[in-house]
C-alpha positions as CSV (number, residue, x, y, z in Angstrom):
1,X,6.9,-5.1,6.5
2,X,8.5,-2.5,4.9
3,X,7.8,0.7,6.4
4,X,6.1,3.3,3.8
5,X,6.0,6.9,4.5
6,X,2.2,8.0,5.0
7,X,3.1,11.8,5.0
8,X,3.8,11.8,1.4
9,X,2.6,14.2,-2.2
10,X,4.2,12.1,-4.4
11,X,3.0,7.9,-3.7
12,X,6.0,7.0,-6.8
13,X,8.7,9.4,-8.3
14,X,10.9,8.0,-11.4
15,X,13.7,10.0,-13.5
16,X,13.7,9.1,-16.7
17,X,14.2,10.2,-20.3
18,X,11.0,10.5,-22.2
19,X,10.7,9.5,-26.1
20,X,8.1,8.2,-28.4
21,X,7.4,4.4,-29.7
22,X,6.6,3.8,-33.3
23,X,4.9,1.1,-34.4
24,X,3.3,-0.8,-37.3
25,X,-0.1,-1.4,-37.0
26,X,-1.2,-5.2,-36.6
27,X,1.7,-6.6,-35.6
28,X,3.6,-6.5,-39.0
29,X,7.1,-5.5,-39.7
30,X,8.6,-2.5,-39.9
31,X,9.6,-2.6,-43.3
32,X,6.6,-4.1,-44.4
33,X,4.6,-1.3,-43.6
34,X,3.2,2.2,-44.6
35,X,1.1,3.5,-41.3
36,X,2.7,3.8,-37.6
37,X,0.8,5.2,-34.5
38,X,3.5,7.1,-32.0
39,X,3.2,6.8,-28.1
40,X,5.2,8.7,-25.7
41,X,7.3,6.1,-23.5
42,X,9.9,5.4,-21.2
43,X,10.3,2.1,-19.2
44,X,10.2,4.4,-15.9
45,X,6.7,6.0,-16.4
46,X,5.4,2.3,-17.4
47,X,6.4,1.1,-14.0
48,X,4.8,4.4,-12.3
49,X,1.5,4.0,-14.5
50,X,0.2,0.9,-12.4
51,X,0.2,3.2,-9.7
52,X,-1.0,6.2,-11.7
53,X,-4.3,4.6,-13.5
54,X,-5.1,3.2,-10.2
55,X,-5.5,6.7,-8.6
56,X,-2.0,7.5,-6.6
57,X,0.0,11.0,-7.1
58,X,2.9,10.0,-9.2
59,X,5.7,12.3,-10.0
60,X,8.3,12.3,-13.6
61,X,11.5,14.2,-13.4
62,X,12.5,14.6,-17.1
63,X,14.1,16.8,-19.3
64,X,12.7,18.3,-22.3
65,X,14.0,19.6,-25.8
66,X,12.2,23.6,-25.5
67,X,9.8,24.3,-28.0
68,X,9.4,21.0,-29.7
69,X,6.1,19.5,-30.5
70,X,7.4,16.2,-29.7
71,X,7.7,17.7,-26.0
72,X,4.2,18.9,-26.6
73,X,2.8,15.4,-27.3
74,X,4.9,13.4,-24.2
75,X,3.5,16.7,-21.7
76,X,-0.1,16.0,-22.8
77,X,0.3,11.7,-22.5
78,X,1.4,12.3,-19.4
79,X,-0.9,14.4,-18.1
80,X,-3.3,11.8,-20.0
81,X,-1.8,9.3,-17.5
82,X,-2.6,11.1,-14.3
83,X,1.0,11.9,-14.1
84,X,2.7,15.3,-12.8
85,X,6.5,16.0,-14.4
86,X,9.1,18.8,-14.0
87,X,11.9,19.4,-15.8
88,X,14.1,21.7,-17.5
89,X,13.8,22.8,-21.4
90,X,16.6,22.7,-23.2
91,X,17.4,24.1,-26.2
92,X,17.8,21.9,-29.5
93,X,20.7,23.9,-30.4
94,X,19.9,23.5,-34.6
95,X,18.6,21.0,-36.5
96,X,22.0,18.3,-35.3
97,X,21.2,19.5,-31.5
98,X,19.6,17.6,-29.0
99,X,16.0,15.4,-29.1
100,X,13.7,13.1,-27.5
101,X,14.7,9.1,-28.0
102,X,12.5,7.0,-30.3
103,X,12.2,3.4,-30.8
104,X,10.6,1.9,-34.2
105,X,9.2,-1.9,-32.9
106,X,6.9,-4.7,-34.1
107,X,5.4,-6.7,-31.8
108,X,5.7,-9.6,-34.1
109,X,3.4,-12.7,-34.7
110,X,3.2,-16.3,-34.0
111,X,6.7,-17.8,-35.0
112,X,8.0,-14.0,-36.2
113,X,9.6,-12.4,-32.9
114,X,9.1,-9.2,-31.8
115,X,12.1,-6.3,-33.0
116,X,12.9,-3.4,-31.3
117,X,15.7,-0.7,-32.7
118,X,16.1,2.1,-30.6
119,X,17.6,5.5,-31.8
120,X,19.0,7.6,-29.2
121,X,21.3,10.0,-30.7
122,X,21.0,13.2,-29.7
123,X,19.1,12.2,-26.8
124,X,18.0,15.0,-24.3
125,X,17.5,12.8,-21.5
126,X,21.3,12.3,-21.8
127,X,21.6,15.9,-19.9
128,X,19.4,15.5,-16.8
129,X,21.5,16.9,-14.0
130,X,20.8,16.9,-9.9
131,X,21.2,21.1,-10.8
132,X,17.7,21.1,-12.5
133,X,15.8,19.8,-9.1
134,X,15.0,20.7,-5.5
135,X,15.7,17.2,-3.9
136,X,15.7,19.2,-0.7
137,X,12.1,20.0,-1.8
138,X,11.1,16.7,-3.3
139,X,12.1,14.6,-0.6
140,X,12.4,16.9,2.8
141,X,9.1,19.1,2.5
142,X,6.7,17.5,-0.2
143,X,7.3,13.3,1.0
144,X,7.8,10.6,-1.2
145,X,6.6,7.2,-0.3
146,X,9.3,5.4,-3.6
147,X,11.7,6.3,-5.4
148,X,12.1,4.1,-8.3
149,X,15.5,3.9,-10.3
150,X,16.1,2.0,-12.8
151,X,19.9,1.0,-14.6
152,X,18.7,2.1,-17.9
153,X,18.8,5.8,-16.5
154,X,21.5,5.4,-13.9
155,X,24.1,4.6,-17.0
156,X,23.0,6.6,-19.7
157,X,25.2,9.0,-18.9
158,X,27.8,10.5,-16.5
159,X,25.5,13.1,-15.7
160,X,21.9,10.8,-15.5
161,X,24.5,8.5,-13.3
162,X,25.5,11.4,-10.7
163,X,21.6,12.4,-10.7
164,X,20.2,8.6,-9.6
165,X,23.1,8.8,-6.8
166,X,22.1,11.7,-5.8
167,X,18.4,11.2,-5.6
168,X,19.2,7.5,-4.1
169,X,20.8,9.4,-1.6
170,X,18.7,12.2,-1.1
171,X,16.0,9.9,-0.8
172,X,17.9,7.2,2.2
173,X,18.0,10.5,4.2
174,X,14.3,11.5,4.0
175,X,13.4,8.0,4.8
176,X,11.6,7.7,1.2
177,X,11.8,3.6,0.0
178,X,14.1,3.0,-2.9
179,X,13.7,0.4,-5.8
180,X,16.1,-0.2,-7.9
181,X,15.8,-2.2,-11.8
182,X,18.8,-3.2,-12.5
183,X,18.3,-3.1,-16.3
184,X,21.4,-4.2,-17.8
185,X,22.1,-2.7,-21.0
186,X,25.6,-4.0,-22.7
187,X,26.4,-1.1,-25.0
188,X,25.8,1.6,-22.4
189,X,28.4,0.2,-20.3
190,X,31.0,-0.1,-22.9
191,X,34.0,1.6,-21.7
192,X,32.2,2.7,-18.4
193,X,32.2,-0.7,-16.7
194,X,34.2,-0.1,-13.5
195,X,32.7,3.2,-13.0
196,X,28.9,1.5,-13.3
197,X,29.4,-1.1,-11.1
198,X,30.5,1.1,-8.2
199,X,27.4,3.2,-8.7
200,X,25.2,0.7,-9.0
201,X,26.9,-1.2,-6.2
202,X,26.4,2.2,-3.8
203,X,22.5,2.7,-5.6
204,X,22.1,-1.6,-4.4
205,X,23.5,-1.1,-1.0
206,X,20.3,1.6,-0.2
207,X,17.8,0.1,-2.0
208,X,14.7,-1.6,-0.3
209,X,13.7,-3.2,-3.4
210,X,16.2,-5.0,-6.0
211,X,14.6,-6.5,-8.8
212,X,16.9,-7.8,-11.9
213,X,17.1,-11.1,-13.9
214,X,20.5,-13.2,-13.7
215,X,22.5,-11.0,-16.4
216,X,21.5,-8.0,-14.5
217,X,22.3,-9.4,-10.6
218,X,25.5,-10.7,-12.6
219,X,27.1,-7.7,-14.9
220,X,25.4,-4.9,-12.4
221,X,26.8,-6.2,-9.5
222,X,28.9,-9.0,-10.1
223,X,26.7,-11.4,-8.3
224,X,27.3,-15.3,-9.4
225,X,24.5,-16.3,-12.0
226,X,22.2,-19.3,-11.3
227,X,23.2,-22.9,-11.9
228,X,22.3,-24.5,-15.2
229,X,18.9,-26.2,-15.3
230,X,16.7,-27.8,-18.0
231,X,15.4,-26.3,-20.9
232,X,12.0,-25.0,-19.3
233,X,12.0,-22.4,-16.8
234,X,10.2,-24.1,-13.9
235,X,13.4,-26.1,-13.7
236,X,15.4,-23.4,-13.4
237,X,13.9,-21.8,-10.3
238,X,16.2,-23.4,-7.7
239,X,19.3,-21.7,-9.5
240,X,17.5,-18.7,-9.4
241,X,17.0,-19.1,-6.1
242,X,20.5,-19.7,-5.1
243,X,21.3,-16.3,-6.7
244,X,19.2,-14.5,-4.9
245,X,20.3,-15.2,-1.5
246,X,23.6,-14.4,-3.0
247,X,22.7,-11.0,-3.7
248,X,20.6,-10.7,-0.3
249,X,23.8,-12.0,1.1
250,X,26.2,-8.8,-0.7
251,X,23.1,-6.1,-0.1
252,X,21.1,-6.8,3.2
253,X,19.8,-3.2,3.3
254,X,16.9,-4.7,0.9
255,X,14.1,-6.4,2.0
256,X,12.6,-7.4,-1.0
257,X,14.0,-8.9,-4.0
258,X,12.5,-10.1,-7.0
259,X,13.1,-11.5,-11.1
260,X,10.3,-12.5,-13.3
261,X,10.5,-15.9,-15.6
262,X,9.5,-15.8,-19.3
263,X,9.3,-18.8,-21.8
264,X,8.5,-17.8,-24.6
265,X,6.6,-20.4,-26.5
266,X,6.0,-18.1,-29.7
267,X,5.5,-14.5,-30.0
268,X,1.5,-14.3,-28.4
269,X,1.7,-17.5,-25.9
270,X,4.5,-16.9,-23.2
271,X,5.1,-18.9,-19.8
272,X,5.2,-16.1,-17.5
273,X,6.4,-16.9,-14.0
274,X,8.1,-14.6,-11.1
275,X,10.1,-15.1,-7.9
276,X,10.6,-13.6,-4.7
277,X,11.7,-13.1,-1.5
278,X,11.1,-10.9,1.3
279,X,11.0,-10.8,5.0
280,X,8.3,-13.5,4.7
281,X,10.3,-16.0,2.7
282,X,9.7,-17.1,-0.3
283,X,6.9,-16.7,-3.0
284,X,6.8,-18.0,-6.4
285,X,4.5,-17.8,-9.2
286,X,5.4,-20.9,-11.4
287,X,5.2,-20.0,-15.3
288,X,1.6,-20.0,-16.1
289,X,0.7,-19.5,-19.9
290,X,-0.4,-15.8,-21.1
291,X,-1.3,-14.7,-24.6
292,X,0.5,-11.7,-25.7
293,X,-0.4,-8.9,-27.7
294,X,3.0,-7.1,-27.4
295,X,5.3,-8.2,-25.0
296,X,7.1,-5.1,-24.5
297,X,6.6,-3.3,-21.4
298,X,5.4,-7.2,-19.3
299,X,8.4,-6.6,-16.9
300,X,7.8,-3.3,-16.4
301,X,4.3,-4.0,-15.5
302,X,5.5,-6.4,-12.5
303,X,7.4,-4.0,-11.1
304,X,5.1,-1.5,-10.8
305,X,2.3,-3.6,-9.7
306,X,4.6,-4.9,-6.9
307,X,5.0,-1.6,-6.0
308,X,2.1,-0.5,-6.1
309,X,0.8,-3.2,-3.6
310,X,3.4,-2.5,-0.9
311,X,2.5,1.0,-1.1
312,X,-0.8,0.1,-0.3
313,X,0.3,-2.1,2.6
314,X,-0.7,-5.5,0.8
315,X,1.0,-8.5,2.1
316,X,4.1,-9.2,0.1
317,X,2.3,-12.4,-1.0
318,X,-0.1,-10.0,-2.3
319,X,1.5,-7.7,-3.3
320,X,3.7,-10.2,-5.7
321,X,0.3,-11.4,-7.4
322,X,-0.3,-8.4,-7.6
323,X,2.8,-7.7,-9.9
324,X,2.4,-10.7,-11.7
325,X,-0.8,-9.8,-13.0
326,X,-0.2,-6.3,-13.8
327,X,2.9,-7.6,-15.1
328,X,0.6,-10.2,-17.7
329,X,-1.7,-7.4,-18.4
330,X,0.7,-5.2,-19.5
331,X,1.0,-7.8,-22.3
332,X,-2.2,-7.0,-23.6
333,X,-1.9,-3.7,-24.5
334,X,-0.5,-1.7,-27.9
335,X,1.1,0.7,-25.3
336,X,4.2,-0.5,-23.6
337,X,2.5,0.4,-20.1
338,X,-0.8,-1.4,-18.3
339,X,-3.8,0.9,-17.9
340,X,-5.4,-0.6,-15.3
341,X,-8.8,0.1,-15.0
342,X,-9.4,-1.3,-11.3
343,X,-7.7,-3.5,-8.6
344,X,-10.6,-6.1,-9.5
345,X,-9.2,-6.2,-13.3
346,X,-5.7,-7.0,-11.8
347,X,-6.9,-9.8,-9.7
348,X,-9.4,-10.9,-12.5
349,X,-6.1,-11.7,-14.6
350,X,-4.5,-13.3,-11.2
351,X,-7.2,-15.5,-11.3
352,X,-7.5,-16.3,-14.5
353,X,-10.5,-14.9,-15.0
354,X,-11.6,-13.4,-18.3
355,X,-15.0,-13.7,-18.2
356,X,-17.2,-10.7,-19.4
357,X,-18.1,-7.8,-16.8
358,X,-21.5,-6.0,-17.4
């Protein structure tokens, strides 16, 4: 098993750059409606939330714009989350200066997808720097049990990509587990490509935990995709296979790695399926049918019930189902992140049990 710190403050810590969601209510296009709701979010703190709503210390290391209500609101849903953050405030520099990210998405219906446009000019989170935190601190005298990157925040920036090496490395020293999402973006690595793929090739060679699907493994890392299946995912599970004892293969530091499997039959009924393998073998979770409020955030939601279990010393059998579920729950929320209420509601949806609890 993978061996978990016990002496720790922080069970999860994730940098990331925090922003707001807008969305139309009821599922209906943007441009077809007059009333949003606003959430604060960042893919990071949805993986850390699994872990956070089910009652472990998690820690945010952000940066925020000083003075701005927007700040204000993404402090308080944090804290609303169970969720301790530091960071530094920076300045907004005039009305052109610096902000929080915000993405305007509908979470579509029946045969209308989902569509997501994200705005990140001006983006604060563009300036986090290793300067602005005590990793010595962090990692050497408080204790971190995982540190969970993710490619989103490793190339949003030269500075965020220096900051995840650093804290990758930092973190190896102290003995703290890494994860890594690969998160393949294609317009932040425009014009940055050889530079990304040897710090995300150093960031893979000390994680524990690798988790990507095959354009991530592939354009990250430069792994060989899966061979061509069939139209439906189950047949396609071999290839995927095959992949991933390719990138075991390149990165034998990691003893787990993992990709989830979505078919999407229309907007709310997916086939949501996951693969893995560990020091156990294999384990697979062939695509089982979920209904989907808003799919946004399902991904997220695996990889932070995953986590979760091995923090907890579940099997990694268990700890996969685990993921799965909190992975499909996610699904079933307005908010891109689960809010678990219990581990029995996660293994209730493992189960397939939806039954009411009085």
């Amino acid at each position: 098993m993978l061996n978990i710190k016990k002496d720790y403050k922080y069970a999860i810590v994730v940098p990331t750059s925090m922003g707001v969601r807008i969305c139309p209510k009821d599922g209906q296009p943007v441009a077809a409606s007059d009333t949003f709701f606003m959430q604060a979010t960042s893919a990071e703190t949805n993986v850390a939330s699994i872990s956070s709503y089910l009652g472990l210390p998690t820690h945010v290391l952000t940066t925020f714009v000083k003075d701005s209500p927007i700040a204000s609101f993404i402090k308080q849903n944090l804290r609303s989350r169970g969720m301790s953050f530091e960071g530094a405030e920076v300045e907004q520099g005039g009305p052109w200066g610096y902000r929080h990210q915000f993405n305007i998405a509908d979470s579509g219906y029946g045969s209308r997808g989902p569509r997501v446009t994200n705005d990140r000019a001006g983006e604060v989170g563009r300036t986090l720097s290793v300067k602005d935190f005590d990793l010595e601190r962090l990692f050497g005298k408080e204790g971190v049990a995982v540190l969970h990157l993710s490619g989103l925040i490793g190339a949003l920036s030269e500075n965020t990509s220096k900051f995840c090496l650093e804290l990758a490395r930092t973190a190896k020293k102290y003995g703290t587990l890494i994860s890594f999402d690969l998160n393949y973006r294609a317009s932040f690595w425009k014009g940055r490509e050889e530079e990304l793929r040897k710090t995300f090739t150093e960031i893979a060679s000390v994680a524990d935990i690798l988790v990507g699907n095959e354009e991530d493994f592939q354009l990250c890392l430069g792994i060989k995709g899966p061979e061509a299946g069939g139209k439906d995912i189950s047949s396609k599970i071999e290839g995927f296979k095959g992949m991933i004892n390719c990138v075991k293969e390149k990165f034998p530091n990691a003893k787990v790695f993992a990709t989830t499997l979505r078919q999407v039959v229309n907007a709310n009924s997916h086939l949501w399926g996951a693969i893995m393998l560990s020091e156990d073998g294999w384990s697979v979770v062939e695509p089982r049918e979920i209904h989907v409020l808003d799919r946004i955030g399902g991904g997220d939601g695996f990889v932070g019930g995953l986590i979760y279990g091995l923090i907890k010393g579940f099997t990694y059998e268990d700890a996969f189902h685990f993921g799965w579920a909190t992975g499909a729950l996610a699904t079933t929320f307005l908010t891109d992140y689960a809010q678990p209420a219990d581990e029995e509601q996660v293994w209730s949806v493992w189960s397939g049990n939806a039954r009411v609890k009085r």
